[in-house]
C-alpha positions as CSV (number, residue, x, y, z in Angstrom):
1,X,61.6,63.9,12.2
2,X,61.2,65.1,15.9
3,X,58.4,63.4,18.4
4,X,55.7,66.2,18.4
5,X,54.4,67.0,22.3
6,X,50.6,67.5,22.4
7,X,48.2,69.5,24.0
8,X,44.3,70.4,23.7
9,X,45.2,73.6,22.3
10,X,47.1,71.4,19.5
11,X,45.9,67.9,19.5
12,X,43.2,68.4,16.9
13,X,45.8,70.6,14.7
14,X,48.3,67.6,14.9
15,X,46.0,64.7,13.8
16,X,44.3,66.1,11.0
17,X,46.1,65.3,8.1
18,X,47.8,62.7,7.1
19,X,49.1,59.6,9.3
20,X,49.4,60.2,12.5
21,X,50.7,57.8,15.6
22,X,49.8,59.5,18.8
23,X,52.1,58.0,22.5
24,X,49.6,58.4,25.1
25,X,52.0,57.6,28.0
26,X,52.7,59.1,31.8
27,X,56.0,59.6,32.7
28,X,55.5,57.2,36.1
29,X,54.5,54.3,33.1
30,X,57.4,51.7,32.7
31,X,56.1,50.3,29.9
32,X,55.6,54.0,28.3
33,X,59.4,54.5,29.0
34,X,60.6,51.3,26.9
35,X,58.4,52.2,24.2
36,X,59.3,56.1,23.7
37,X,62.8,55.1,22.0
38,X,61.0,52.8,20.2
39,X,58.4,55.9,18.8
40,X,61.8,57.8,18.4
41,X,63.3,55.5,16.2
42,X,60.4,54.9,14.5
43,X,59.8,58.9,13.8
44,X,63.4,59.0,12.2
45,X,63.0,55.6,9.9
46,X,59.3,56.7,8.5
47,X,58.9,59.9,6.9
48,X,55.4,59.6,5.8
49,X,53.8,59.8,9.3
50,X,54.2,62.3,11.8
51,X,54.5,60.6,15.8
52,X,53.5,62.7,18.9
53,X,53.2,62.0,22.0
54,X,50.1,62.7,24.7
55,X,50.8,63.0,28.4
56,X,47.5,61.8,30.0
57,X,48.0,63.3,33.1
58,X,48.5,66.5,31.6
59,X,45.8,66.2,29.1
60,X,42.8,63.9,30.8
61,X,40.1,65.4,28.5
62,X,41.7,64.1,25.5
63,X,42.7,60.7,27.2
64,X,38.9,60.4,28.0
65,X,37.5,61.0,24.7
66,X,39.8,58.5,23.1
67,X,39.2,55.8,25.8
68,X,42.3,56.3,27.1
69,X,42.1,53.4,30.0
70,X,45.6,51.5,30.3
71,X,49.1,53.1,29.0
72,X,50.7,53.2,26.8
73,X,47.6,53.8,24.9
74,X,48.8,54.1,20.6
75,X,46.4,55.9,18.5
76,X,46.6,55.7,14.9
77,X,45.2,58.4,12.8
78,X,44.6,58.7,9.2
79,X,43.5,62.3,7.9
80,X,42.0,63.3,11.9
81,X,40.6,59.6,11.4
82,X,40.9,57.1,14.3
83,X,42.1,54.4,12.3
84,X,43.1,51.9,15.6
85,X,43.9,51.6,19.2
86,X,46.8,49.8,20.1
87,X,46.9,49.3,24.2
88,X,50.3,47.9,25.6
89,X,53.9,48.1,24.7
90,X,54.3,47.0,21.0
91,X,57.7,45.9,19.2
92,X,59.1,48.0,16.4
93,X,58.5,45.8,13.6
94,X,54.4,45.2,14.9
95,X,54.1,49.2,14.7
96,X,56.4,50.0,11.0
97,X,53.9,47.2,10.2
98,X,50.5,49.1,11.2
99,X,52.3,52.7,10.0
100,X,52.9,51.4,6.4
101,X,50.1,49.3,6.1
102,X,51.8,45.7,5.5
103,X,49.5,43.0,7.0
C-alpha cells in the first residue's frame, strides 16, 4: 500500500477510520529522512493500517493542533482517534509493535 501525502483539505478524511499512522516530518529533518523508508516498508508489510505522511511546513495548522513540537512527530490513530504520539525516530520492530497492538 502507497504512503498517503496529507493536507488540511484531506487530513480529517484520511484519519477517520480505521488505523492510521501519520509521518509528520520536514524534508530539511535528518531524522525524518531515515525514518520514511522505514514508514514505506512498514506500509507494504501491514495491510490493516493505512500510513501518510504530514509535511509540517506545509501544513502548520495541523502540526499545531496535534502538538507537533519536535520531528519526526508519529501520530497514531484509531477510527479519527489519537491513540499515541510517538516523537523521535523509532525502529521498525518498536512501530509493527504499536501498529498491531503486541505489547
Amino acid at each position: 500500500m502507497s504512503v498517503k501525502v496529507l493536507t488540511k483539505e484531506n487530513f480529517e478524511t484520511e484519519i477517520s477510520e480505521g488505523k492510521v499512522l501519520v509521518d509528520c516530518y520536514a524534508d530539511w529533518c535528518g531524522p525524518c529522512q531515515i525514518l520514511s523508508p522505514i514508514i514505506d516498508e512498514l506500509s507494504e508489510d501491514i495491510t490493516d493500517c493505512k500510513f501518510a505522511k504530514l509535511n509540517i511546513d506545509d501544513e502548520p495548522e495541523i502540526a499545531e493542533q496535534y502538538e507537533v513540537m519536535s520531528i519526526p512527530t508519529l501520530l497514531f490513530f484509531e477510527d479519527g482517534e489519537l491513540k499515541q504520539t510517538l516523537v523521535g525516530l523509532k525502529s521498525k520492530n518498536e512501530l509493527r509493535k504499536i501498529i498491531i497492538g503486541e505489547e
